[in-house]
matplotlib code that plots the C-alpha trace (Angstrom):
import matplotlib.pyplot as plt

x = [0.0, 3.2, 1.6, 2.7, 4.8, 2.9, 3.8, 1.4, 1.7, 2.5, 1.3, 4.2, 3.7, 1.5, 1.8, -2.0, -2.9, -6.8, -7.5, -10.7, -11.5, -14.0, -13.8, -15.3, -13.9, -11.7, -7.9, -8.0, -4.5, -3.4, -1.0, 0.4, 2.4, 4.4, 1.2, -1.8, -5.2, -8.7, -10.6, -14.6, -16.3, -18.8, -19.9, -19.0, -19.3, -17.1, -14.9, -11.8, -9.3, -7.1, -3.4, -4.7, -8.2, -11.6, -14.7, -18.0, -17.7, -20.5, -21.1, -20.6, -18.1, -15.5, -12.4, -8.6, -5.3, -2.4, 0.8, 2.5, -1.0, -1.5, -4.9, -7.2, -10.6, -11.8, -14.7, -17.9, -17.6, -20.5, -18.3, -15.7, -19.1, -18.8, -22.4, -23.1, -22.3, -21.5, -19.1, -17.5, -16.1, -13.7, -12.4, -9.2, -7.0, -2.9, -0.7, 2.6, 3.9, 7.5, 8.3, 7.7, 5.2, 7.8, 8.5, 4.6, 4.5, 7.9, 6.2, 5.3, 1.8, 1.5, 3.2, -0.5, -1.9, 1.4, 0.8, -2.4, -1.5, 1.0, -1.6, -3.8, -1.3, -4.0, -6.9, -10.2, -13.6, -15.5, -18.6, -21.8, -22.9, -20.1, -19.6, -21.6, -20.1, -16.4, -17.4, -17.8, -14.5, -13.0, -14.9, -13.7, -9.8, -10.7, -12.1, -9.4, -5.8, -2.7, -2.7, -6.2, -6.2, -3.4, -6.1, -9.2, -6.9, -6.2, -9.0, -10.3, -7.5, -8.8, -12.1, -10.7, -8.9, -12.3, -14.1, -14.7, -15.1, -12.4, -12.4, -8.9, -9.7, -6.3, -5.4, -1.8, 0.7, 2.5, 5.3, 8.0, 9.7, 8.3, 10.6, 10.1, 9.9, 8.2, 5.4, 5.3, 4.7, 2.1, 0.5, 0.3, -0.6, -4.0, -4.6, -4.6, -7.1, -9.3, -9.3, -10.3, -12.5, -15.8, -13.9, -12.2, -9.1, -6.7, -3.4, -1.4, -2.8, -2.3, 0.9, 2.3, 1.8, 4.5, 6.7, 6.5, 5.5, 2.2, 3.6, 5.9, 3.1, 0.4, 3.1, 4.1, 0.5, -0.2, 2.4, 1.4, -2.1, -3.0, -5.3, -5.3, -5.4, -8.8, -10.2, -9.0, -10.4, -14.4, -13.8, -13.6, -16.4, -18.7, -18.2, -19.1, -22.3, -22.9, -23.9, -25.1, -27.8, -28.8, -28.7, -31.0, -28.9, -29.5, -32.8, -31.7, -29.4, -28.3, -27.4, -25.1, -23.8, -22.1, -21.6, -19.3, -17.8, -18.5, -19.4, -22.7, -25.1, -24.4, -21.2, -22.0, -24.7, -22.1, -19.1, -21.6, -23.1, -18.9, -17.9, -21.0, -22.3, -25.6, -27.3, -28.0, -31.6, -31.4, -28.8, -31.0, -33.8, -31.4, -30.2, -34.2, -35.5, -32.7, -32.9, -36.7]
y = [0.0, 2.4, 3.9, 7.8, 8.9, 8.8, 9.6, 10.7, 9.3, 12.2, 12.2, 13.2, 16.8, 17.9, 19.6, 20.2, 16.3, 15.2, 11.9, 9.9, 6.9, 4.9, 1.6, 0.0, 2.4, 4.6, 4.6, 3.1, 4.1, 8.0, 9.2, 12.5, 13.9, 16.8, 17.8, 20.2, 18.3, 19.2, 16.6, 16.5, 13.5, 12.4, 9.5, 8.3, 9.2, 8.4, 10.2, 12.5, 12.3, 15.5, 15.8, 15.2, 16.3, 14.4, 15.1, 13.4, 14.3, 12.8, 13.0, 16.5, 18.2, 19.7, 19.6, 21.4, 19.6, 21.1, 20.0, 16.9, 17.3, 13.5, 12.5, 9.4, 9.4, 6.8, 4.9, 3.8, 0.2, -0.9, 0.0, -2.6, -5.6, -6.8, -7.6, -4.0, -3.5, 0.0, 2.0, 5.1, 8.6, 11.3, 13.5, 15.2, 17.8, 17.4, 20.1, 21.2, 24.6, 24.0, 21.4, 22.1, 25.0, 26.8, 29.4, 30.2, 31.0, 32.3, 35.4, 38.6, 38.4, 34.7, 35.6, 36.1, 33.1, 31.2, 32.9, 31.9, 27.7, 28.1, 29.5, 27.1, 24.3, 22.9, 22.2, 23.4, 22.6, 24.8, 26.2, 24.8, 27.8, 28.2, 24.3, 24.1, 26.5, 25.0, 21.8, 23.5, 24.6, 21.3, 19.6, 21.9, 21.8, 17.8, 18.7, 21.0, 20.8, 22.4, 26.5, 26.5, 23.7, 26.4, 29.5, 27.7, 26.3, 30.0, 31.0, 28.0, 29.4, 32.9, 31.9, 29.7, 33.1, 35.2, 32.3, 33.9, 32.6, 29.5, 26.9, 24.6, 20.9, 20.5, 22.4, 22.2, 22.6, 19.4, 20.4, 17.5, 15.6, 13.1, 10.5, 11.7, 8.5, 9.8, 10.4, 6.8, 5.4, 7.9, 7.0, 3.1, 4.1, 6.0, 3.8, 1.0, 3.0, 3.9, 0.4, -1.1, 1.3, -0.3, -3.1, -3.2, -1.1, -1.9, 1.0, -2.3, -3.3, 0.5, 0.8, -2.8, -0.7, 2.3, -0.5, 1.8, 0.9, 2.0, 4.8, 6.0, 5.8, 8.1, 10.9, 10.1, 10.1, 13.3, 14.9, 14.2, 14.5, 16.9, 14.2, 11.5, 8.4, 7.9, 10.9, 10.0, 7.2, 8.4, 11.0, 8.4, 6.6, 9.5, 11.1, 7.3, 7.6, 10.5, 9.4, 6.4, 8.6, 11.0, 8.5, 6.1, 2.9, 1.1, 0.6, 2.4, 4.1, 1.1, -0.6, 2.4, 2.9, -0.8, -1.2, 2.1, 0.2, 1.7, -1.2, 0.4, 2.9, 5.2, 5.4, 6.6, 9.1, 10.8, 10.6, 11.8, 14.6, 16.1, 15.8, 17.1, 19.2, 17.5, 14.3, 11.8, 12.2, 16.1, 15.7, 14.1, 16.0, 19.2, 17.5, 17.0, 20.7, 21.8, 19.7, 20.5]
z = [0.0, 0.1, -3.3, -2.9, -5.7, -9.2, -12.3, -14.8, -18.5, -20.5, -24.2, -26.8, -28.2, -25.0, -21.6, -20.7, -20.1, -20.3, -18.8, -18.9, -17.2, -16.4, -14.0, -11.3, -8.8, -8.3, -8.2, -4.4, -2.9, -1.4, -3.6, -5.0, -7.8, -9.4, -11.2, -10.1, -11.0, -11.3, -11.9, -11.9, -10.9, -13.6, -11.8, -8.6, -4.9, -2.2, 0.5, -0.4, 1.5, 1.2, 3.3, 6.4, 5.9, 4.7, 2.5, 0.7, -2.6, -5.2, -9.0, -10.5, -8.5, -9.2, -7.3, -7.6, -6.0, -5.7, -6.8, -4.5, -2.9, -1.2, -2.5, -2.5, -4.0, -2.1, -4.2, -1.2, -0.5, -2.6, -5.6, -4.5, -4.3, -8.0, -7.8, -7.6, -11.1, -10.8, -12.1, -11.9, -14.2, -14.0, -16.1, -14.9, -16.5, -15.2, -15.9, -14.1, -13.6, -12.7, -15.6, -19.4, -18.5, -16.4, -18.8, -19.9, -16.4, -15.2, -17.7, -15.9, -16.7, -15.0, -12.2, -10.0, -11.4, -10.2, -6.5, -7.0, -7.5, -4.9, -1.8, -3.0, -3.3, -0.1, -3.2, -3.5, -4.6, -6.9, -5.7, -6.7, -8.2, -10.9, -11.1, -15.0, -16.1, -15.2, -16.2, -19.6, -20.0, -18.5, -21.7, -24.0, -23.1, -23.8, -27.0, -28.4, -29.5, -30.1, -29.6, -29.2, -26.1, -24.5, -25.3, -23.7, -20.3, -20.0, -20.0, -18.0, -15.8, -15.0, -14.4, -11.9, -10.5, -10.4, -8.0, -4.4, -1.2, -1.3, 1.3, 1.5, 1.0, 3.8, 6.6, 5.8, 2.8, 1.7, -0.6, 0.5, -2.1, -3.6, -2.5, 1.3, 3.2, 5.9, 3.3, 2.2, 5.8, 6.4, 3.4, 3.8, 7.6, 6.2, 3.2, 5.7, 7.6, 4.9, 3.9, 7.5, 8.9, 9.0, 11.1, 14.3, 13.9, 17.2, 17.5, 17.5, 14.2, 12.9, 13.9, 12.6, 9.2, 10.3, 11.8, 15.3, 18.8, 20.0, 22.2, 19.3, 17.0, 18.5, 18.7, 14.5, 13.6, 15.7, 14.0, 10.7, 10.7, 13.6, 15.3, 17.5, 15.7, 17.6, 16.4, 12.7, 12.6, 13.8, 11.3, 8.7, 9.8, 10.7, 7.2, 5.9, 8.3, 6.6, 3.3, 4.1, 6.3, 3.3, 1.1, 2.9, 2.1, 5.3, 7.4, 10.6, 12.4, 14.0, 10.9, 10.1, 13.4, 12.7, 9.4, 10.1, 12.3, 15.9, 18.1, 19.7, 18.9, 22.1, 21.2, 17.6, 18.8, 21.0, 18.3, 15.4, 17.6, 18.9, 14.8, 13.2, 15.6, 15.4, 15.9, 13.3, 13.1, 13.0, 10.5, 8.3, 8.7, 8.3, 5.1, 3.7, 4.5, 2.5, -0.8, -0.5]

ax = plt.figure().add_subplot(projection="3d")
ax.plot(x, y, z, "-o")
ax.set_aspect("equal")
plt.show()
């Protein structure tokens, strides 16, 4: 599961990549690369985990990683059930600023929009209300080539300039080397726990995967992340109960409580309630008067 460096196929005679793909689920390992992506999710839904930071994300959005950004779009486990017979798609445009695009925008006149990738190396999602008409111009820098592909991505690009009211998908910049070892055991650390979460996860288990003691591990993880490995972990499976409650998968509470995998319902009552701020029941019927 050490799956952190990645290196992204480029196509001869291009330095604006387009990549569509459609699967079962998605790519299923955290990862990151020299690349900035944006990538809207045609079909899918799942959590995003973001550096050291987690999110639902569902079909339609729209989301902006920064360069060496570690990322995992993590498909819902029903997408990993073969009788399912779902799929997913994403589109996702790749570009990097420092390699063969270095001089477009080492120019005078790029120089904001390179302050502009570089304070929001944390990624972003775009807001709802400007998402169709992004998704637009994602389609047609797919659609073009040559001078013109370059003509629309800048334009695509100052659009993505004029958006207001940002909000960081990660809480901290991660702009280590790619070869950072330190990043590889972190990253088979949370891909383990994204993996396990809806089963009993033990801080011996956890930290057999960072090859540290117990002790040693809850100060690594801390360090890394920002949260106790505890608290990582309900995250992970309270953002699970969250779309399992608005999307009305399971019969009750109960039933999401453990396939989550808290081990009563008291427990997930009080855990939902400290994360969300709310408890399950209100959080569904916040969810309904809303979409109404």
């Amino acid at each position: 599961m050490k799956v952190l460096p990645f290196t992204i196929p480029v196509p001869e005679g291009q330095t604006i990549i387009v990549q569509e793909e459609m699967q079962s689920h998605f790519y299923p390992h955290l990862h990151r690369h020299a690349e900035i992506q944006i990538t809207w999710i045609k079909r899918g839904e799942g959590t995003l985990l973001t550096g050291n930071s987690m999110h639902s994300f569902k079909a339609g959005e729209v989301y902006v990683l920064g360069a060496n950004l570690p990322h995992l779009f993590r498909s819902s486990p029903e997408y990993f059930d073969e009788s399912n017979k779902l799929d997913v798609q994403e589109l996702t445009i790749f570009f990097d600023p420092t390699g063969k695009l270095s001089a477009l925008f080492d120019l005078p006149e790029m120089q904001a929009v390179k302050t502009f990738f570089e304070k929001w190396q944390v990624g972003f999602k775009i807001p709802v209300e400007v998402t169709g008409a992004f998704r637009e111009q994602i389609d047609m820098v797919q659609h073009t080539r040559g001078v013109y592909r370059m003509s629309v991505f800048l334009r695509m690009v100052n659009l993505l300039m004029g958006i207001e009211n940002l909000q960081p998908l990660s809480v901290a910049s991660h702009t280590q080397p790619l070869t950072d070892p330190e990043g590889m055991r972190i990253a088979s650390v949370l891909n383990y726990i994204m993996h396990n979460y809806s089963s009993t996860l033990t801080l011996e288990d956890v930290a057999l995967q960072a090859h540290l003691t117990p002790n040693a591990f809850c100060r690594y993880f801390k360090k890394h992340t920002r949260l106790t490995f505890v608290a990582f972990v309900n995250k992970v499976r309270v953002n699970q109960a969250c779309k399992l409650l608005i999307n009305g998968e399971l019969n009750t509470i109960a039933d999401i409580a453990y396939s989550c995998g808290f081990s009563s319902i008291n427990n997930f009552n009080l855990t939902f309630k400290k994360i969300m701020g709310k408890s399950p029941r209100d959080y569904v019927n916040d969810y309904t008067h809303r979409v109404k």
